[in-house]
C-alpha positions in Angstrom: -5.0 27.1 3.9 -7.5 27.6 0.8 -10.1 25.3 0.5 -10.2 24.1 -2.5 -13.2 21.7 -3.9 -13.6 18.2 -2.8 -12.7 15.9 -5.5 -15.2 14.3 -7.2 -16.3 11.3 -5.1 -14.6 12.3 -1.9 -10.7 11.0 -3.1 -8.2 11.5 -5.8 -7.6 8.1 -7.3 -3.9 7.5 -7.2 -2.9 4.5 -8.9 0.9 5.2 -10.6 3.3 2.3 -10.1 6.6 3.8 -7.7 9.7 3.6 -9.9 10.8 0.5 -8.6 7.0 -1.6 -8.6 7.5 -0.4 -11.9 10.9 -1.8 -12.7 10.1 -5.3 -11.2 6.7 -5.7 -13.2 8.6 -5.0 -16.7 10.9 -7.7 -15.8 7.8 -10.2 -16.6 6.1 -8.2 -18.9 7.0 -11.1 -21.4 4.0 -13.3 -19.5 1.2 -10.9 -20.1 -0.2 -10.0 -23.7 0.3 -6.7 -24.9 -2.2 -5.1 -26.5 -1.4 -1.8 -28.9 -3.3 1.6 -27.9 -3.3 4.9 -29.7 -2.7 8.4 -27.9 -6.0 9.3 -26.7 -6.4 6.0 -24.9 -2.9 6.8 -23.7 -4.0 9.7 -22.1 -7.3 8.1 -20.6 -4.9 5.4 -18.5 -3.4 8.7 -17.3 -6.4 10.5 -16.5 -7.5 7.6 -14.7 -4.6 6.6 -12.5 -4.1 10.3 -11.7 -7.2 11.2 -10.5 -8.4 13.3 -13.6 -11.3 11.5 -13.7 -11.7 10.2 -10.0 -13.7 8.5 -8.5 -12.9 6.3 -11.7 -10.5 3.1 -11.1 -10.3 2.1 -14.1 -12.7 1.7 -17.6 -16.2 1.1 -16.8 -17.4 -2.1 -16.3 -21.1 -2.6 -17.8 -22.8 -1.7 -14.9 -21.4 1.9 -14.7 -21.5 2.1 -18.5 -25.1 1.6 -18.7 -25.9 3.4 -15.7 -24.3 6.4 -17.2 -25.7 6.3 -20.5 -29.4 6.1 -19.3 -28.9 8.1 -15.9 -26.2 10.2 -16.4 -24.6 9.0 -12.7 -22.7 5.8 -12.0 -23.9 2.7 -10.6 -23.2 4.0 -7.5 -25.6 7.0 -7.8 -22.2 9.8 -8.4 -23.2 12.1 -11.3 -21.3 11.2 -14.8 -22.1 12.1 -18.2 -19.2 10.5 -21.0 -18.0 7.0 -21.0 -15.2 6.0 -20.5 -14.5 2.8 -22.6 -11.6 0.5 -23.2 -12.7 -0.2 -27.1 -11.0 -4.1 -27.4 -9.5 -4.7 -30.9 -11.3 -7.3 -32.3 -8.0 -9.3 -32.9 -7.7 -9.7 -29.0 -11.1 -10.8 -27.7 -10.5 -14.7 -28.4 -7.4 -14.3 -26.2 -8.6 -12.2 -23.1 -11.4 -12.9 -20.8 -12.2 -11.5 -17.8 -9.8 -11.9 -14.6 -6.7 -11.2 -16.9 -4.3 -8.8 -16.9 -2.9 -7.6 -20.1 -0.2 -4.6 -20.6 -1.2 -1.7 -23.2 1.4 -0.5 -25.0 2.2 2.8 -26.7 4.7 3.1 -29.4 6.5 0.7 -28.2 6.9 1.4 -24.6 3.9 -0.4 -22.1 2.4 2.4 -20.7 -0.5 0.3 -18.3 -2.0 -2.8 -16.7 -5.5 -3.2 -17.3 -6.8 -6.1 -15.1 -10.0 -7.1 -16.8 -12.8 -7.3 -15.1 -15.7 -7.8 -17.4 -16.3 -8.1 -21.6 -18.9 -6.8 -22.8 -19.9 -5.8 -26.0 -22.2 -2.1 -26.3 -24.7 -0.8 -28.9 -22.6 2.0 -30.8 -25.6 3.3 -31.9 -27.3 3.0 -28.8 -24.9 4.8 -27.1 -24.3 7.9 -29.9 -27.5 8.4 -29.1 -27.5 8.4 -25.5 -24.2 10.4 -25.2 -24.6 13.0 -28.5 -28.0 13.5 -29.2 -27.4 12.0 -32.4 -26.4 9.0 -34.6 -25.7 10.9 -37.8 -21.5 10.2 -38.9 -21.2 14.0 -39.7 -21.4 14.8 -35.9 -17.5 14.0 -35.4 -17.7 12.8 -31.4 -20.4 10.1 -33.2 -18.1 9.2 -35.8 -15.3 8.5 -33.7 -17.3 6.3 -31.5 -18.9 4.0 -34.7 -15.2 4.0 -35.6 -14.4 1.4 -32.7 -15.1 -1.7 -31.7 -18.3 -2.7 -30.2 -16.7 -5.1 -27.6 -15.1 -3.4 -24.8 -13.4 -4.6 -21.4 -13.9 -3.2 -18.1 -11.3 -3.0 -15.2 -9.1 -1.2 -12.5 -6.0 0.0 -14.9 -2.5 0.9 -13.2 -0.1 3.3 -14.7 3.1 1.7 -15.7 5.1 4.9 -17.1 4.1 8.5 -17.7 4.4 10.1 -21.3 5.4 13.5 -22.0 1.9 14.7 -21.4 2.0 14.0 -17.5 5.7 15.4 -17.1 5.4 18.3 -19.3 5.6 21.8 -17.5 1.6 22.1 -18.9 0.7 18.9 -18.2 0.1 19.3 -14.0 -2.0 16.2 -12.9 -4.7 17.2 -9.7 -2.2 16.6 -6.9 -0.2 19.4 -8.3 -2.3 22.2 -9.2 -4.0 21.5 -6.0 -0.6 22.2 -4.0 -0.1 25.1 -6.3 -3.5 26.2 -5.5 -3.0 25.8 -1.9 0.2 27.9 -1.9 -1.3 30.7 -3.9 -3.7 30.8 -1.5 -6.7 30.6 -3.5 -10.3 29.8 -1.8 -12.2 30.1 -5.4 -10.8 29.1 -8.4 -12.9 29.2 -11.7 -11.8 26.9 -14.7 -11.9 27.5 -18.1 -12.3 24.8 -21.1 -10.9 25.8 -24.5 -10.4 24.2 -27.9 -9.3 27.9 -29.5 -6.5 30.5 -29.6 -7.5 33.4 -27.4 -10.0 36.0 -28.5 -11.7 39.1 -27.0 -15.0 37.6 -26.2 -13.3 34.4 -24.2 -10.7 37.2 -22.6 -14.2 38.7 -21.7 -15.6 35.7 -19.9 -12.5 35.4 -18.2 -12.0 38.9 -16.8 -15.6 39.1 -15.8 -14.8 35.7 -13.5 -11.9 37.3 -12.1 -13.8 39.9 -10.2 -15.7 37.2 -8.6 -13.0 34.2 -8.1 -9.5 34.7 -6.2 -7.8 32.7 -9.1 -7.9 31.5 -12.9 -7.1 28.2 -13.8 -7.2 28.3 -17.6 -6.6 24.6 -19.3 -7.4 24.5 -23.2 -7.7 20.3 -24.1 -4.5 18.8 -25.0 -6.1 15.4 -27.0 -8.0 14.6 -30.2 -9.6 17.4 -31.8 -11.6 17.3 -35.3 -9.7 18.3 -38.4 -9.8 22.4 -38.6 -9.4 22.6 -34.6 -6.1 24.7 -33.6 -3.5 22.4 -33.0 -2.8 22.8 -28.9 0.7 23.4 -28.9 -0.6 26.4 -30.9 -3.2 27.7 -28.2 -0.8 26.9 -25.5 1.8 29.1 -27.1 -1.1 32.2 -27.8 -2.1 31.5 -24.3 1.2 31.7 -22.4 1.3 35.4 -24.3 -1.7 36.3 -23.0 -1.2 35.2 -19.4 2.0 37.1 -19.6 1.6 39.9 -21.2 -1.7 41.1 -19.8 -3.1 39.0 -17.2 -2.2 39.5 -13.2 0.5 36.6 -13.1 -0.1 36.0 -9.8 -3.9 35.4 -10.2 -4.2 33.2 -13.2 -2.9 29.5 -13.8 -2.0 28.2 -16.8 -2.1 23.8 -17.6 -3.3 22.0 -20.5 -5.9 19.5 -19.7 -5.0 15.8 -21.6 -7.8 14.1 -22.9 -9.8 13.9 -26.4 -12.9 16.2 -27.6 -15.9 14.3 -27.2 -18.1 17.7 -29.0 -21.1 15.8 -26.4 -22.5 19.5 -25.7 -24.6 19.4 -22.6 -23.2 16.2 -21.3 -19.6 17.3 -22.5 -20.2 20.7 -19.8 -20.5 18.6 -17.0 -17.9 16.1 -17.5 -15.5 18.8 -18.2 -17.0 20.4 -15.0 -16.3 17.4 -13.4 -13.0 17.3 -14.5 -12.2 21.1 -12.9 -13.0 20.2 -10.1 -11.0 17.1 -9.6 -8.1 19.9 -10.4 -9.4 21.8 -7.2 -11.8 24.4 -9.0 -14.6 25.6 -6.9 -16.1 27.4 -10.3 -16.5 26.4 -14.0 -17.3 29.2 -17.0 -20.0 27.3 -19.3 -19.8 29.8 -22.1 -22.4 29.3 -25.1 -23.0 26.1 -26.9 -20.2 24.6 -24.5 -18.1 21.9 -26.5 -20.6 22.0 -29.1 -20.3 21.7 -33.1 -22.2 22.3 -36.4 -25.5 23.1 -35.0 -26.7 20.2 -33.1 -27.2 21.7 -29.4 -28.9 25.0 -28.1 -27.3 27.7 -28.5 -27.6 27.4 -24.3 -28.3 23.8 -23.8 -25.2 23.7 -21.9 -26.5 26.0 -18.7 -29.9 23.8 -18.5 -28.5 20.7 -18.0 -26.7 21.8 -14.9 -29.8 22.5 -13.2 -30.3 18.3 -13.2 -27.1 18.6 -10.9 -27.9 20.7 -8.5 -25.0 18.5 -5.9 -22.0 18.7 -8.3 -19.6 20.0 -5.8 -18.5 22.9 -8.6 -20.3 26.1 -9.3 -21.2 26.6 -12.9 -20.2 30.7 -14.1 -23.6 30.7 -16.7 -22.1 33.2 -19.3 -23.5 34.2 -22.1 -22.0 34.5 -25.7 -19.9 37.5 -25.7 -19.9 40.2 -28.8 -18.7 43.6 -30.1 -21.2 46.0 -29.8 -20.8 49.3 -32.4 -23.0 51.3 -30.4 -21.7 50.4 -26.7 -18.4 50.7 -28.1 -17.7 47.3 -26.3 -17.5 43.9 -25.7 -20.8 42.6 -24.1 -23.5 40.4 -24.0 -27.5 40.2 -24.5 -27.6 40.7 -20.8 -25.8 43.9 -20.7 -26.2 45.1 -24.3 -29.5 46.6 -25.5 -29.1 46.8 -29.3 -29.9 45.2 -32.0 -28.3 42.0 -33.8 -27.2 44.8 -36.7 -25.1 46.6 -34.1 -23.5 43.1 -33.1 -20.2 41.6 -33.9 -20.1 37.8 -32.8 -16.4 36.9 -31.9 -16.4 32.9 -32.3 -13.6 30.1 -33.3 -15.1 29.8 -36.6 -14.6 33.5 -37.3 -11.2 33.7 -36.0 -10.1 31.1 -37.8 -11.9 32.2 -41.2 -10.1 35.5 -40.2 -6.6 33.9 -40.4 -7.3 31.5 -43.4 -8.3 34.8 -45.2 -5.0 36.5 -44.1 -7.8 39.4 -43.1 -6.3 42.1 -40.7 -9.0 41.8 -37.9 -10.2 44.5 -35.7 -8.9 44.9 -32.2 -12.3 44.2 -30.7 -11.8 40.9 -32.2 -8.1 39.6 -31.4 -5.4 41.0 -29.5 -2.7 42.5 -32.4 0.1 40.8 -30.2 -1.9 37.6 -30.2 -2.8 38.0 -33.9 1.0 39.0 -34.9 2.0 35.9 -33.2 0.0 33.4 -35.1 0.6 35.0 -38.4 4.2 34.3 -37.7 3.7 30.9 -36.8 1.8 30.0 -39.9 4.9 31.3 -42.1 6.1 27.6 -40.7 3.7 25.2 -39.8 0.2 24.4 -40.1 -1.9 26.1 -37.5 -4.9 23.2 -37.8 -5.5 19.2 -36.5 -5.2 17.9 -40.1 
């Protein structure tokens, strides 16, 4: 039997109604007030009741919100970097207060109970600070957040009924790529976080975890992105080439991971570390400037903030940026590559992408051709981009 990681805070939360608790609660729903939410919110309830983001029961109470923004741990002392917040529409705060339960509702169809324990109402400001380094609107994690209201409520949440993204054959919650895990036999399993189509310098970083891991569990976000991100049914699709095509089959896994960019760097790395190894990961690659944008973390920020959890219950894989090198005739880094920046090709996101908005034929050290082929086809008939 493999033994995969402990989840995070000893248990995977479980709380998904049975098929007939459900059925007998919608019968009353009509004595509960139903409050709209969008889909990222959706997919929080999710990731909360199916133990995406155990040990959490629910959105975070003020005592666990503050405690994370200033300590980066719960009030109970487990490490956590990101909020999690129930934002309350202002519309709703006369009616609610706390010891109520009110149903969320997604396009019609009430998705979760929240059971309110607590209103409070949080520093936006404050907490952009604390969370992104930064309070300035162009950073788009910030923007988001000043977006929302101010007044939140904190409480245990049940899910009512699963969306697509739970049932969807890349949607896996914990308890199943755990069992999947288990049967494939895999002791260490490294994860890997990814906003992008696949490249050569991220198929690097994943090849080079291979020889030290049994298995792969590769899980690009399904969730908000900023405008000019690939849209994820787009990586999904590059990624399922790539995994079949040229990958051993049996030693990588392939699920998408539902829940919104943040772009929160450092604190981002952990919580997506976090995350992996809720799913049963016993390794995470923290690649350079980890689920950062426009300039406003180290280029390695990412690996030093891990060293502030040294008890994470998940190995961070420190790699650094990978590049084409002219004169190694390779991909490498700047720990295995002794050249200079001339001789040095950086493969990022923003190239790829300037590289397909350019309709530019891009070398092979830079993109698979099959990988390359295939999105140049798909752009022939829909937008490649979060608009």
């Amino acid at each position: 039997m493999a033994a995969l990681s402990a989840p995070h805070g000893g248990a995977l939360t479980d709380q998904v109604l049975s098929a007939e608790d459900s059925s007998a609660f919608l019968k009353e729903e009509q004595n509960y007030i139903k409050i709209p939410v969008d889909f990222d919110t959706t997919l929080e309830v999710e990731n909360i009741t199916t133990g995406v983001l155990s040990p959490l029961k629910g959105f975070m109470t003020k005592s666990d919100f503050l405690s994370v923004i200033k300590r980066d741990r719960l009030a109970d002392d487990t490490p956590w970097t990101i909020p999690i917040l129930f934002h309350l529409p202002e519309k709703y705060v006369r009616y609610i207060a706390a010891g109520d339960a009110v149903l969320l509702e997604y396009q019609g169809d009430v998705i979760g109970r929240l059971h309110v324990e607590e209103i409070y109402t949080i520093d936006a400001g404050e907490t952009a600070q604390a969370v992104f380094g930064t309070t300035e609107r162009a950073h788009p994690g910030v923007n988001q957040l000043l977006s929302k209201s101010e007044t939140v409520a904190g409480g245990k949440v049940e899910l009512v009924k699963k969306t697509i993204s739970v049932q969807s054959e890349f949607m896996l919650p914990p308890q199943e790529t755990r069992k999947i895990f288990e049967q494939k036999g895999w002791r260490t399993i490294a994860g890997f976080q990814t906003r992008n189509v696949i490249h050569r310098a991220h198929e690097y970083l994943q090849r080079v975890a291979l020889e030290y891991v049994d298995g792969l569990f590769l899980q690009p976000i399904i969730g908000w992105k900023k405008t000019g991100d690939f849209d994820p049914d787009i990586v999904i699709e590059a990624y399922t080439i790539m995994v079949r095509d040229f990958y051993p089959q049996e030693r990588v896994f392939l699920s998408g991971l539902p829940t919104a960019m943040r772009y929160a760097g450092p604190k981002e790395a952990v919580f997506h570390a976090i995350i992996r190894k809720n799913y049963g990961c016993t390794h995470f690659i923290v690649g350079r400037d980890h689920a950062g944008v426009g300039g406003y973390y180290g280029k390695y920020d990412a690996h030093k903030i891990f060293d502030r959890f040294e008890n994470l219950g998940i190995v961070p894989l420190r790699f650094c940026g990978p590049f084409y090198c002219s004169k190694c005739e390779s991909t490498a880094t700047e720990k295995t590559c002794g050249h200079s920046e001339k001789d040095r090709l950086e493969i990022s996101g923003t190239l790829i992408r300037e590289i397909l908005n350019n309709h530019s034929k891009p070398s092979e050290h830079i993109f698979r051709p099959e990988i390359y082929k295939f999105l140049l086809e798909k752009a022939k008939t829909q937008n490649l981009y979060n608009q």
